[in-house]
VOBA-1610 file (N, C-alpha, C; in pm, whole numbers, padded with zeros to 5 digits, always signed):
BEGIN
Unk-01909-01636-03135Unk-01923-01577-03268Unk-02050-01631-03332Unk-02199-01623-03297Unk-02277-01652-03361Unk-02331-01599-03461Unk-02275-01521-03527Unk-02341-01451-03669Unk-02212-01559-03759Unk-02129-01611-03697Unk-02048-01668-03846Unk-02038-01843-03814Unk-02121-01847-03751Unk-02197-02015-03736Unk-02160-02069-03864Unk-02229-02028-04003Unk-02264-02083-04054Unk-02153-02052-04213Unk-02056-01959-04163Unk-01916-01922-04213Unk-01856-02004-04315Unk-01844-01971-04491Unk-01789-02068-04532Unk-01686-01933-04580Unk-01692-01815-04648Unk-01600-01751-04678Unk-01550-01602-04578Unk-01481-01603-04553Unk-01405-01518-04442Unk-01290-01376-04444Unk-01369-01272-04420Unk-01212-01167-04437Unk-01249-01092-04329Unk-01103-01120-04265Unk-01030-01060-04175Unk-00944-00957-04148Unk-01019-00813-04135Unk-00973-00724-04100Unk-00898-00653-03941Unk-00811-00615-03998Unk-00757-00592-03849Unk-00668-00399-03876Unk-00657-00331-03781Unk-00577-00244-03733Unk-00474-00248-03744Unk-00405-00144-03736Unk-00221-00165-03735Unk-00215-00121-03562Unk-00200+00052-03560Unk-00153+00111-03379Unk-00252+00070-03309Unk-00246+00010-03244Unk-00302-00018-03086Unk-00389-00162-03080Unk-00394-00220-03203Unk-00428-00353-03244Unk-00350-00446-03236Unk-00296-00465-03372Unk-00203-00525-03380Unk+00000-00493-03357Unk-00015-00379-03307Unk+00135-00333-03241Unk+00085-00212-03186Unk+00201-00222-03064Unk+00168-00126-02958Unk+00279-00064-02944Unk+00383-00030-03027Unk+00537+00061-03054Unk+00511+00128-03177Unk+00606+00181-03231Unk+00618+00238-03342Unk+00682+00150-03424Unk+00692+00028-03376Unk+00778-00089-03481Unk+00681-00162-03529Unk+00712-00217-03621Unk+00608-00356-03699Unk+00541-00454-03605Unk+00435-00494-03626Unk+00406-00646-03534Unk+00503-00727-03496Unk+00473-00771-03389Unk+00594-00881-03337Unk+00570-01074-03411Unk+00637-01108-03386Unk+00647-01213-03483Unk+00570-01293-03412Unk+00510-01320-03334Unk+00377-01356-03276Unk+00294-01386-03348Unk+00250-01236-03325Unk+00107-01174-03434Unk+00143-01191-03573Unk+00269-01205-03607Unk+00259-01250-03777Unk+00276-01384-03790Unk+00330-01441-03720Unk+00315-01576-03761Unk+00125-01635-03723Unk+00068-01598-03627Unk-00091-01627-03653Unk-00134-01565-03803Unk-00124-01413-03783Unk-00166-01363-03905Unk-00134-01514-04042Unk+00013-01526-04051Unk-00002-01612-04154Unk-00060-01760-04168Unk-00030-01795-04086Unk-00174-01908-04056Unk-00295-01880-04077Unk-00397-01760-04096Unk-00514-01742-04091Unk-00467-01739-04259Unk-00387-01642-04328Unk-00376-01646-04470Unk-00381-01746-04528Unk-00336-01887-04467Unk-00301-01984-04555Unk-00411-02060-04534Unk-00509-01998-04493Unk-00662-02134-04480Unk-00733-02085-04588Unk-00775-02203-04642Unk-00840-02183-04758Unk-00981-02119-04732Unk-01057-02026-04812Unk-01141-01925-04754Unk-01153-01822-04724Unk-01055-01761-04652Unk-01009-01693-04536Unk-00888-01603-04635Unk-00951-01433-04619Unk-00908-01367-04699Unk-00854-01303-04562Unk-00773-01195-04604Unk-00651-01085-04512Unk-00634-00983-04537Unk-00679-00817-04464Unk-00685-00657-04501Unk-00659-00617-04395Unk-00564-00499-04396Unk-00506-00423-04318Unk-00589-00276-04315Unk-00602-00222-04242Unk-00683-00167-04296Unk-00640-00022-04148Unk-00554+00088-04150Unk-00500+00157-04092Unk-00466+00312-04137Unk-00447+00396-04027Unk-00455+00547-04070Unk-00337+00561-04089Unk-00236+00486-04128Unk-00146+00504-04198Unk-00069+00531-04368Unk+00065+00544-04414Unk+00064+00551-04531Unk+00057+00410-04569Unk+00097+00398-04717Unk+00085+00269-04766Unk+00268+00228-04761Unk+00353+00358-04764Unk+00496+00272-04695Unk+00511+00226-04574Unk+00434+00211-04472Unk+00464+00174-04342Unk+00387+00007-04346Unk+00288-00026-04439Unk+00238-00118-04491Unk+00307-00208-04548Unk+00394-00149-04667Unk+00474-00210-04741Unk+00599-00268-04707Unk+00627-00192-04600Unk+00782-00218-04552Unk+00772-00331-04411Unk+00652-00276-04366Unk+00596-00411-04200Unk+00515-00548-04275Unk+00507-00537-04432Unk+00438-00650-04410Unk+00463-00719-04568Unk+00571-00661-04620Unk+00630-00722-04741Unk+00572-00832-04856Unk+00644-00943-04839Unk+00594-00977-04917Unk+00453-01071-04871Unk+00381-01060-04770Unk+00245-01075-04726Unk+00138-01017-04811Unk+00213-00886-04863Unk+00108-00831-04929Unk+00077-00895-05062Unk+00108-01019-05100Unk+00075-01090-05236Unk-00084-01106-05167Unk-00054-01154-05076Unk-00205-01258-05029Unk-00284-01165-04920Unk-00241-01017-04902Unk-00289-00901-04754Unk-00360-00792-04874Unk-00526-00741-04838Unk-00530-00627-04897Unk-00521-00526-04800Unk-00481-00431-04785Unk-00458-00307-04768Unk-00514-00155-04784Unk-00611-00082-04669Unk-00681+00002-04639Unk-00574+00117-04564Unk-00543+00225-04637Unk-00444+00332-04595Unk-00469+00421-04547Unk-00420+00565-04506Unk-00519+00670-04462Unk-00629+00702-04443Unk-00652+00582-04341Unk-00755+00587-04286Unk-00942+00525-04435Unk-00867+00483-04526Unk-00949+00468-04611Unk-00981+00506-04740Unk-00875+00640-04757Unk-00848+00713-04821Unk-00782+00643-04946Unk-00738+00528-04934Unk-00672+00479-05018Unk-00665+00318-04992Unk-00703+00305-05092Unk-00699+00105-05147Unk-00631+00043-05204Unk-00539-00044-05142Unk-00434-00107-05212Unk-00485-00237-05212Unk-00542-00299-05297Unk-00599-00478-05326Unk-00486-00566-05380Unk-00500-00669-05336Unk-00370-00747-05336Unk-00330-00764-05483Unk-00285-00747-05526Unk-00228-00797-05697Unk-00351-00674-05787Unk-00429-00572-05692Unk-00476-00486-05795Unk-00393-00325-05804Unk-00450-00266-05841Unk-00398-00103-05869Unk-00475-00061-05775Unk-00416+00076-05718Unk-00453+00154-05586Unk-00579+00220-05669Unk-00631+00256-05572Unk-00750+00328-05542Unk-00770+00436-05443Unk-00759+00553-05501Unk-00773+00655-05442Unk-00872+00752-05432Unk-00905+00809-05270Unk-01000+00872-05268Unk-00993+00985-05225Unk-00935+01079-05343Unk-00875+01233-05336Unk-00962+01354-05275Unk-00920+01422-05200Unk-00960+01559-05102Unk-01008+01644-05228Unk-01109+01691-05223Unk-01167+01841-05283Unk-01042+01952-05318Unk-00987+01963-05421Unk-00894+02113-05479Unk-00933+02214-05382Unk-01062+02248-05379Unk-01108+02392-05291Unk-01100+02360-05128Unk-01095+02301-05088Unk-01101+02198-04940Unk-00978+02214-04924Unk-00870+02161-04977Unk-00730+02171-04944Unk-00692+02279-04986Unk-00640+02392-05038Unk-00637+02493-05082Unk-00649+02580-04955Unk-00818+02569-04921Unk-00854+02654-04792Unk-00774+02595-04695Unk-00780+02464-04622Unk-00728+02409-04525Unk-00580+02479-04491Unk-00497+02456-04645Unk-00353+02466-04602Unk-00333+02648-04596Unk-00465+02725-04661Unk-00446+02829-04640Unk-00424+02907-04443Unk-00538+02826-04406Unk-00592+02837-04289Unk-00479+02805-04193Unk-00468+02704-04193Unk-00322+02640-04142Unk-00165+02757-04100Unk-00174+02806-04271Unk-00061+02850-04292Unk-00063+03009-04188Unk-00138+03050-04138Unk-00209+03148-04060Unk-00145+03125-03920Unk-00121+02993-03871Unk-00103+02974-03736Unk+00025+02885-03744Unk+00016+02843-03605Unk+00194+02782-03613Unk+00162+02622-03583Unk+00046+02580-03654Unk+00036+02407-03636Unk+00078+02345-03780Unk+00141+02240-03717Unk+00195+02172-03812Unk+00122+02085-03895Unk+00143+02018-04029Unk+00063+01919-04113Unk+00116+01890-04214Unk+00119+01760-04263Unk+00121+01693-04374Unk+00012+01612-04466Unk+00059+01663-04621Unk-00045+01654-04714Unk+00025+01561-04804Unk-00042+01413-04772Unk-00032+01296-04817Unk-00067+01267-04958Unk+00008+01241-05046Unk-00062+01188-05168Unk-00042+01035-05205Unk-00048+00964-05126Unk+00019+00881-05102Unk+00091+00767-05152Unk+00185+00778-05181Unk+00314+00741-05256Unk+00476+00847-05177Unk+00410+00931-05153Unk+00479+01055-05046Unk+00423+01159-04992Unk+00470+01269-04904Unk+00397+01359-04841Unk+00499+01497-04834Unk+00415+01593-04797Unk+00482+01707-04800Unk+00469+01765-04591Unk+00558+01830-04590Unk+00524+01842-04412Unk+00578+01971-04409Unk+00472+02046-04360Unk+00515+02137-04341Unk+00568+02194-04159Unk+00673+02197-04105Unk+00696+02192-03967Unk+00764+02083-03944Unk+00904+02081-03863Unk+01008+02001-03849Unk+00929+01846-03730Unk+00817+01904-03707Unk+00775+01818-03622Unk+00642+01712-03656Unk+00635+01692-03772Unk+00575+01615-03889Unk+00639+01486-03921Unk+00627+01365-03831Unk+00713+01296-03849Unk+00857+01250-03919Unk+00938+01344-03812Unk+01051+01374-03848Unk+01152+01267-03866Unk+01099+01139-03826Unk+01225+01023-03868Unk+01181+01026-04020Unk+01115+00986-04072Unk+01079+00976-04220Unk+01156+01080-04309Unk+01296+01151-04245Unk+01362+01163-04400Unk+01454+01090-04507Unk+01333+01066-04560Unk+01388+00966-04695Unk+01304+01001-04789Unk+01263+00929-04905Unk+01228+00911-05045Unk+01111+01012-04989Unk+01033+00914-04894Unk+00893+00952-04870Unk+00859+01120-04829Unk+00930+01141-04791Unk+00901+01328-04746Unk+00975+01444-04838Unk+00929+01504-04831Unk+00945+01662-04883Unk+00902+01745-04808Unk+00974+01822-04763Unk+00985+01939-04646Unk+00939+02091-04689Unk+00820+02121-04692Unk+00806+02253-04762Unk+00874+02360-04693Unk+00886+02458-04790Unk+01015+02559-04744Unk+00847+02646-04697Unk+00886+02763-04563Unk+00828+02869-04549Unk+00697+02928-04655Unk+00760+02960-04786Unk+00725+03030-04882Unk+00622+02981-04996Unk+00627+02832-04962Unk+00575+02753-05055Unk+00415+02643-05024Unk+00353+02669-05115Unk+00219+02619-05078Unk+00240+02508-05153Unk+00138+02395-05082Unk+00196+02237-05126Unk+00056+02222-05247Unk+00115+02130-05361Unk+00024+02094-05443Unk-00136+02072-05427Unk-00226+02104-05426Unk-00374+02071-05381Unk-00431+01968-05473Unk-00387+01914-05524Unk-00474+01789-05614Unk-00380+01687-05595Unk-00498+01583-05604Unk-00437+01408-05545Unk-00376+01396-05421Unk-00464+01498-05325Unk-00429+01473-05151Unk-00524+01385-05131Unk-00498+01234-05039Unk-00543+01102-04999Unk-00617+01200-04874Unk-00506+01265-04777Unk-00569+01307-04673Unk-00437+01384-04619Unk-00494+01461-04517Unk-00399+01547-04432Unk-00415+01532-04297Unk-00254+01501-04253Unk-00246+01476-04075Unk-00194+01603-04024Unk-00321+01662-03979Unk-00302+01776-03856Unk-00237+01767-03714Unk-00136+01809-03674Unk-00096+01816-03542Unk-00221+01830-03455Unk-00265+01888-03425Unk-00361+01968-03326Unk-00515+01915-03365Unk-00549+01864-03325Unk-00742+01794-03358Unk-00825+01914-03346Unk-00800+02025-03222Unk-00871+02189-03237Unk-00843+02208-03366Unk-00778+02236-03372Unk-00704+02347-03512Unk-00757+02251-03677Unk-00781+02140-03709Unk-00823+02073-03783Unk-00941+02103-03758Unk-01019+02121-03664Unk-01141+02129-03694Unk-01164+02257-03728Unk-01118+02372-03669Unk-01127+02502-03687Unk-01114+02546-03859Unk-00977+02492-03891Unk-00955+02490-04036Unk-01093+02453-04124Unk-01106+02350-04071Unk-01237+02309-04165Unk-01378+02308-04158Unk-01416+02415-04091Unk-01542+02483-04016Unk-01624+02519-04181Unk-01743+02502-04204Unk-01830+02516-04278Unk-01777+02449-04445Unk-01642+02352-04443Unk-01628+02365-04569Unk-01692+02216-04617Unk-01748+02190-04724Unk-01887+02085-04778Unk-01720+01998-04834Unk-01728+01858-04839Unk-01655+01754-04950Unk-01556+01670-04809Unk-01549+01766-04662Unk-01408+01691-04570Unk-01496+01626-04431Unk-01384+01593-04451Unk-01420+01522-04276Unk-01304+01528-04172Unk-01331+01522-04059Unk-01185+01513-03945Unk-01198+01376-03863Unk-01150+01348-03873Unk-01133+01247-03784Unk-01031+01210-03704Unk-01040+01245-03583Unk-00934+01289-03426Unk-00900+01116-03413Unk-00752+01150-03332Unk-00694+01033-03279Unk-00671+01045-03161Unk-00675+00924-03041Unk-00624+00953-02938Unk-00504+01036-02893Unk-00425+01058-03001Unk-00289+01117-02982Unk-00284+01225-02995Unk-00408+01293-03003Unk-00430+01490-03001Unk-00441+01517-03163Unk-00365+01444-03269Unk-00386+01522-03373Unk-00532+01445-03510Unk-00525+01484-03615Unk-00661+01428-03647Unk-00611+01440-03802Unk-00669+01321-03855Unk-00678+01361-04005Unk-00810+01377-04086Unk-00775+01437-04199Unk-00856+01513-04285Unk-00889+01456-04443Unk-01021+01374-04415Unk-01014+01315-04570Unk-01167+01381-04583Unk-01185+01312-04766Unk-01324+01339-04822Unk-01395+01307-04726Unk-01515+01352-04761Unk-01668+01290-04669Unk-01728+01178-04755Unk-01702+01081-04638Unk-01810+00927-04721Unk-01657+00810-04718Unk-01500+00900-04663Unk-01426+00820-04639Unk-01409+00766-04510Unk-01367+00643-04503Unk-01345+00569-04410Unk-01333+00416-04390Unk-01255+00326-04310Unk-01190+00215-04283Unk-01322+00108-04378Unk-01455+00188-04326Unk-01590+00112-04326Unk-01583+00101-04453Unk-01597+00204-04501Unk-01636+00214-04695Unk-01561+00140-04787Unk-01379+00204-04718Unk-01310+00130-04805Unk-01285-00056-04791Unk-01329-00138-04675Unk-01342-00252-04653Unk-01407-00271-04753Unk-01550-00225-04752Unk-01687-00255-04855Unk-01651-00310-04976Unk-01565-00223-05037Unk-01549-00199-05187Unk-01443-00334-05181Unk-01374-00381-05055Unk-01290-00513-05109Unk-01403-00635-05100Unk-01481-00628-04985Unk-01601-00737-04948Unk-01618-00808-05068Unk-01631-00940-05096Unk-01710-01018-05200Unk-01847-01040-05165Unk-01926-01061-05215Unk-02079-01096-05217Unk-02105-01188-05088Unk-02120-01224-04996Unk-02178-01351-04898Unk-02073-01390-04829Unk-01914-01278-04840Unk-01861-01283-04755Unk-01853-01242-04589Unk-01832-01374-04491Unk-01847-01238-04389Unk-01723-01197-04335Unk-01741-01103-04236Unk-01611-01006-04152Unk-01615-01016-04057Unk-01476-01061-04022Unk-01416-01052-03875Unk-01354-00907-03866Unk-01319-00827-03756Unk-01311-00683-03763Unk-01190-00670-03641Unk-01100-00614-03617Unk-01021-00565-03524Unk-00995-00453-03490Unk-01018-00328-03365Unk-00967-00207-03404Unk-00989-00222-03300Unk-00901-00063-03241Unk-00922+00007-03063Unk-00975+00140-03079Unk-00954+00184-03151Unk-01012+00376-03189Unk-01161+00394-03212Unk-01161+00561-03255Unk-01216+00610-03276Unk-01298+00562-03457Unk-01156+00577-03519Unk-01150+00556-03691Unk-01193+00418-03689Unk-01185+00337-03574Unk-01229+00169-03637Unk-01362+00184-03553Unk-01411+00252-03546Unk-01572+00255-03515Unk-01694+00180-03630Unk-01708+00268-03695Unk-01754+00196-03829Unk-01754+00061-03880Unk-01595+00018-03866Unk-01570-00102-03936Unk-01575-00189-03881Unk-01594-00224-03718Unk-01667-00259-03569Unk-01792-00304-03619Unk-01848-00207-03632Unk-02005-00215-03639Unk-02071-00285-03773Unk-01983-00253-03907Unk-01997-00349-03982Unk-01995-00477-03993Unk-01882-00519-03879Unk-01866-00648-03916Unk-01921-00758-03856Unk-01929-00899-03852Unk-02022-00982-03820Unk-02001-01047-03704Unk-01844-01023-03680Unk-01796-01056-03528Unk-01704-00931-03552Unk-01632-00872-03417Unk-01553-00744-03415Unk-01496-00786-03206Unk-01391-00723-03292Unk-01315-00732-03122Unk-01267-00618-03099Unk-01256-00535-03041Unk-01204-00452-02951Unk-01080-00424-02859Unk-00969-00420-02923Unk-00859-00399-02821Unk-00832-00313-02741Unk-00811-00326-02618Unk-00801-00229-02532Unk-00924-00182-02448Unk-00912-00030-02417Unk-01067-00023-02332Unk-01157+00094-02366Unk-01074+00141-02518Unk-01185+00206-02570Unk-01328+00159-02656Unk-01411+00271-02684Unk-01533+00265-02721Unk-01590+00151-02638Unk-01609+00144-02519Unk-01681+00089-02453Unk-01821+00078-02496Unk-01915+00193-02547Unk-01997+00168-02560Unk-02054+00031-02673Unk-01967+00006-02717Unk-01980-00130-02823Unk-01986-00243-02747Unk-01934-00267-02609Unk-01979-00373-02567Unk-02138-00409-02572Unk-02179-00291-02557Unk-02396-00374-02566Unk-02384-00425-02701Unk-02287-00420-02797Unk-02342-00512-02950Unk-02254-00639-02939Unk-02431-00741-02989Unk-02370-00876-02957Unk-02270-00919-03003Unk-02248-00850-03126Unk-02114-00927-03237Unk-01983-00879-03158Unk-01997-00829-03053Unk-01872-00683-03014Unk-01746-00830-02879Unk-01679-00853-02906Unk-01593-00862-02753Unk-01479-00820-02739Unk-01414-00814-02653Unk-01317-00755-02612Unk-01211-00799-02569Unk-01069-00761-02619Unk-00943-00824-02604Unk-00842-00706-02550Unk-00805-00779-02394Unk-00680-00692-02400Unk-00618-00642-02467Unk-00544-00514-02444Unk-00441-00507-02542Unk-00284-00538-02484Unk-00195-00549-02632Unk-00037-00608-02620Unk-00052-00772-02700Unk+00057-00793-02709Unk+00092-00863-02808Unk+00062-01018-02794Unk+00076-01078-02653Unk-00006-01204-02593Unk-00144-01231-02662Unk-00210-01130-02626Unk-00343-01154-02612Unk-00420-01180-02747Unk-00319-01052-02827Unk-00381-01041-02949Unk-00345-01148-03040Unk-00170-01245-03063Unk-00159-01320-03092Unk-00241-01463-03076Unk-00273-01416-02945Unk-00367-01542-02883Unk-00497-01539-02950Unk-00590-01450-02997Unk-00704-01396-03044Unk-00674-01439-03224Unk-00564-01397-03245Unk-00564-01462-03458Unk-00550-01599-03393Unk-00481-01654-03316Unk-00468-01819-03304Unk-00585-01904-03312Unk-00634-01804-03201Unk-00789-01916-03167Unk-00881-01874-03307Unk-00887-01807-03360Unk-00962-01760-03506Unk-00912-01839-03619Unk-00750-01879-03590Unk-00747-01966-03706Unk-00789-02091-03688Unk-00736-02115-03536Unk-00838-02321-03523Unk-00966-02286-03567Unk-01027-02185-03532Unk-01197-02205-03550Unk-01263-02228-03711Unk-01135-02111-03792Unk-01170-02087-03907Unk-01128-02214-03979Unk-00994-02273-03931Unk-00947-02371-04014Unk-01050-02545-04011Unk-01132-02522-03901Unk-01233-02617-03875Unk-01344-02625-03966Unk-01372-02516-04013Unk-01476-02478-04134Unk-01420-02409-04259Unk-01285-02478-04308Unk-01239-02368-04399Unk-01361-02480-04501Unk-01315-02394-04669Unk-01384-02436-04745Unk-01329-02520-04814Unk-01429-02682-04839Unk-01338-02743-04903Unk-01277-02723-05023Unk-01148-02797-05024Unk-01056-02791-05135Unk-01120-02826-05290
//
């Protein structure tokens, strides 16, 4: 890690899917018990920072989040530890068209505002019936103002939808489908806006969406064996993925960090 040689203040960003858990369940107690060791060094700040909602946040990482800030849909939304969210709402005319477009064909999507979502198609993450979902009927077009972002089934069909329209962006997941925020959003931007002045960044991601926030940061690891091409950047290395490795990776980050935390 030679860009943080000289390291006195520290934030540590990391991934949720394919980073730091590789199920559809929360981190394993591994990875949270390092995670909380890195929290409790003086210096050494903590952001989540994932294309997820902010309940899958809230509920995997409780009361962490006193001392965890929190990067949501993909960026779309900022939850700072002890501050008020920050949201970075889709274009009225952008969504409007989208869900028009949509509504044309038989792919499914949900339009996040996030606090809850609307889904249209039984196959819109269908365990989530609770508080958080609302199931649009056939007939009914979903609210277009204060959408964080929209998760498209189909990554074609998201892009198709949103062919020539100015304010969106797509951004595909390994898993075929893609979401849909403003342009100028992302993991990268919304980190920024938590960054303090002369702080530096440690970075974690395996995707596509943690591209950016990779490249921002001053050391960055890589789980798994995508974006290869980041290995030619010096700050870049690479960590298996699964739960060993990665636990093993916050461990050795906290001896290193806790060696240079800042004094008391």
């Amino acid at each position: 890690m030679t860009r943080l040689e000289t390291m006195s203040q520290t934030l540590v960003v990391a991934d949720l899917d394919g980073t730091l858990t590789f199920t559809e369940d929360p981190p394993e107690p591994a990875v949270m018990a390092a995670w909380d060791r890195l929290t409790s060094i003086r210096g050494v700040r903590m952001a989540v920072a994932t294309a997820r909602a902010p309940v899958f946040v809230r509920n995997w990482f409780r009361h962490r989040l006193q001392h965890t800030d929190a990067v949501c849909c993909n960026g779309a939304l900022v939850l700072p530890a002890g501050g008020p969210a920050s949201p970075w709402a889709l274009p009225v005319p952008a969504v409007h068209q989208v869900t028009r477009q949509l509504a044309s064909t038989a792919v499914s999507y949900r339009v996040d505002y996030g606090e809850h979502f609307v889904a249209r198609g039984p196959d819109v993450m269908p365990w989530m019936l609770d508080a958080h979902r609302r199931e649009l009927a056939p007939d009914v077009a979903p609210r277009c103002d204060g959408v964080v972002r929209m998760l498209v089934s189909c990554s074609k069909a998201a892009q198709q939808a949103t062919a020539g329209l100015s304010g969106v962006t797509v951004i595909p997941h390994s898993t075929g489908d893609a979401d849909v925020v403003a342009t100028g959003v992302g993991k990268e931007a919304a980190v920024a806006t938590l960054r303090r002045g002369g702080e530096q960044m440690i970075a974690l991601g395996n995707d596509e969406n943690d591209r950016g926030l990779l490249q921002a940061a001053d050391a960055a690891y890589v789980v798994g064996t995508r974006l290869t091409d980041l290995d030619a950047a010096p700050h870049v290395r690479r960590v298996p993925a699964g739960t060993p490795p990665v636990a093993g990776l916050l461990t050795d980050l906290a001896d290193s960090l806790a060696r240079r935390a800042v004094p008391a």
